[in-house]
C-alpha positions in Angstrom: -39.7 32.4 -17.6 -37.8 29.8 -20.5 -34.4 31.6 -19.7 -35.1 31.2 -15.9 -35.8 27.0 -16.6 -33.2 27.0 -18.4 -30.8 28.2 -15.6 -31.8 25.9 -13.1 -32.0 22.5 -14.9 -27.8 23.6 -16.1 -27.6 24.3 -12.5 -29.3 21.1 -11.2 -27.0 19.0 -14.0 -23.7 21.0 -12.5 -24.4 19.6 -9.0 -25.2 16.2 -10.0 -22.5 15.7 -11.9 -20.1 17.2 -8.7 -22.1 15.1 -6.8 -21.6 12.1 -8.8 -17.5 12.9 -9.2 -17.4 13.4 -5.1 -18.9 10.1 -4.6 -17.1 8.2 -6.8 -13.8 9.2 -6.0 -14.5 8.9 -2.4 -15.5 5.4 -3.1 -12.4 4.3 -4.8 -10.2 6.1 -2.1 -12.1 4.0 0.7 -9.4 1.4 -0.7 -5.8 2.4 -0.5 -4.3 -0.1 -1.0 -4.7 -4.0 -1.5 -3.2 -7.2 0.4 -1.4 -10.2 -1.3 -4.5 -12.2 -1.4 -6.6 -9.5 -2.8 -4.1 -9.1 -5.7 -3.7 -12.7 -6.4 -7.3 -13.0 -5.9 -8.2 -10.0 -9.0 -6.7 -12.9 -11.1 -6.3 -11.6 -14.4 -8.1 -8.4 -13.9 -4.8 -7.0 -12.1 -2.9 -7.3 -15.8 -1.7 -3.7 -16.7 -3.3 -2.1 -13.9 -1.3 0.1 -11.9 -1.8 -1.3 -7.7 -1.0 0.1 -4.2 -0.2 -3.3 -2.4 1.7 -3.3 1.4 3.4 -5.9 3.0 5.9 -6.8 5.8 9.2 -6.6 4.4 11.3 -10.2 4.8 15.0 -9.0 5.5 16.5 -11.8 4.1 15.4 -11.6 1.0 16.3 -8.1 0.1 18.9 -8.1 -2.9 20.6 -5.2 -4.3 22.5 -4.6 -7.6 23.7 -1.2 -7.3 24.9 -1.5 -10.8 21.8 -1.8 -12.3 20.4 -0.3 -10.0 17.5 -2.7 -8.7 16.3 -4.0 -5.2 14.4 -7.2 -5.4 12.7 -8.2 -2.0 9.9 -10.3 -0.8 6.8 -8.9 1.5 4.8 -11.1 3.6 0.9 -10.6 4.0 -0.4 -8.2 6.6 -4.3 -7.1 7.5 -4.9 -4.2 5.3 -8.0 -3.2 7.8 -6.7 -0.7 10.1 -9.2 -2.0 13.2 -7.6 -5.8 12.7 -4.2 -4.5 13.5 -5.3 -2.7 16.3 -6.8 -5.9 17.4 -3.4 -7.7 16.7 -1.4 -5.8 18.8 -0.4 -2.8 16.7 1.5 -2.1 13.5 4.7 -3.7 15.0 3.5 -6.5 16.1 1.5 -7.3 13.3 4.9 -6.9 10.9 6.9 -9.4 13.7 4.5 -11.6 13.1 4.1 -12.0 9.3 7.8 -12.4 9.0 8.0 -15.0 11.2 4.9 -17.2 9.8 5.9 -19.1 6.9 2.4 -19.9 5.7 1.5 -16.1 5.1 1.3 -15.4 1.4 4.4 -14.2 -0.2 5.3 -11.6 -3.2 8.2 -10.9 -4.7 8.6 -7.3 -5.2 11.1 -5.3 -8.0 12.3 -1.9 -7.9 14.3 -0.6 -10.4 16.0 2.2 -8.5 18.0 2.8 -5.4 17.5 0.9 -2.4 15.6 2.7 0.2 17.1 3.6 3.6 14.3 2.1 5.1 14.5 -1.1 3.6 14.7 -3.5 6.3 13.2 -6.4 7.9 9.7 -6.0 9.6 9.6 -2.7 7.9 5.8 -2.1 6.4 6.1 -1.5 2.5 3.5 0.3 0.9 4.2 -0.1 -3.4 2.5 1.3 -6.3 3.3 -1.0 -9.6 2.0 -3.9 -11.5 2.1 -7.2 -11.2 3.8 -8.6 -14.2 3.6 -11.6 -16.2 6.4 -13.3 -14.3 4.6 -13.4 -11.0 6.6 -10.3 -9.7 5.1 -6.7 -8.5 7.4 -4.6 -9.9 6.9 -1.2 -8.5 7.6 1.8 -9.1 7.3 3.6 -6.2 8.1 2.1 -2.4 7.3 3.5 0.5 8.5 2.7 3.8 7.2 2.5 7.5 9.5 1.3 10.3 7.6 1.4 13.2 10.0 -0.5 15.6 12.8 2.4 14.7 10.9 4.7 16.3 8.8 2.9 19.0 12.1 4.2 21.9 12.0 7.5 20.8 8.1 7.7 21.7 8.8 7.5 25.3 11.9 9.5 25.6 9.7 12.7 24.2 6.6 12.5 26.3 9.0 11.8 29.4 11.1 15.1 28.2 8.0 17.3 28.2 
């Protein structure tokens, strides 16, 4: 009867302990990625901590040195809840207008690689980096949604079916 006690507390401890990994994990995926505020608001908590951030992409601030390489740019605060840019008008429309508001809060973003193809204005920019000393987000991944690229393609393929 010990041995058979035995078996079910390890088993017990095994599920609580997948239980406990599932629900943390799923908790700190509920979060993908943060919004300018957010990241200025972590203070000094966001030192050396690698961060997903997203932004709109301001066009006329991208710089590139293809010598180095590096693409410096600047995104513009977006709503980071899904339902709000529903509410807004959709993903495009949310982008048009954070470019176009000059009080949004602004980042300056580093990327010490290639410039993306999809680097353009209004385009959504999703980055995974860390904000460094100088104030910067210097990332070291970007990716890139353009929503308004494909937005006339939409109807051309339902109308074709």
């Amino acid at each position: 009867m010990a041995g058979k006690t035995k078996f079910i507390f390890a088993g017990l401890l095994i599920v609580a302990a997948v239980a406990y990994l599932i629900i943390s994990s799923t908790g700190s995926a509920a979060n993908y990625f943060l919004t300018i505020e957010e990241l200025r608001a972590m203070g000094d908590e966001s030192a050396g901590r690698n961060i997903t951030i997203s932004g709109a992409v301001l066009g006329d601030t991208i710089v590139y040195d293809s010598s180095t390489p590096r693409v410096t740019f600047t995104i513009v605060q977006i709503p980071g809840d899904p339902e709000e840019v529903e509410r807004a008008g959709g993903l495009a429309k949310v982008l048009h207008n954070a470019v176009n508001d000059p009080n949004r809060p602004r980042l300056e973003v580093v990327y010490d690689n290639v410039k993306p193809d999809l680097l353009q204005n209004e385009a959504q920019a999703i980055m995974r980096g860390q904000l460094g000393a100088d104030g910067r987000f210097h990332a070291d991944e970007v990716l890139l949604k353009c929503p308004s690229r494909y937005e006339e393609q939409v109807p051309d393929q339902a109308g074709g079916a």
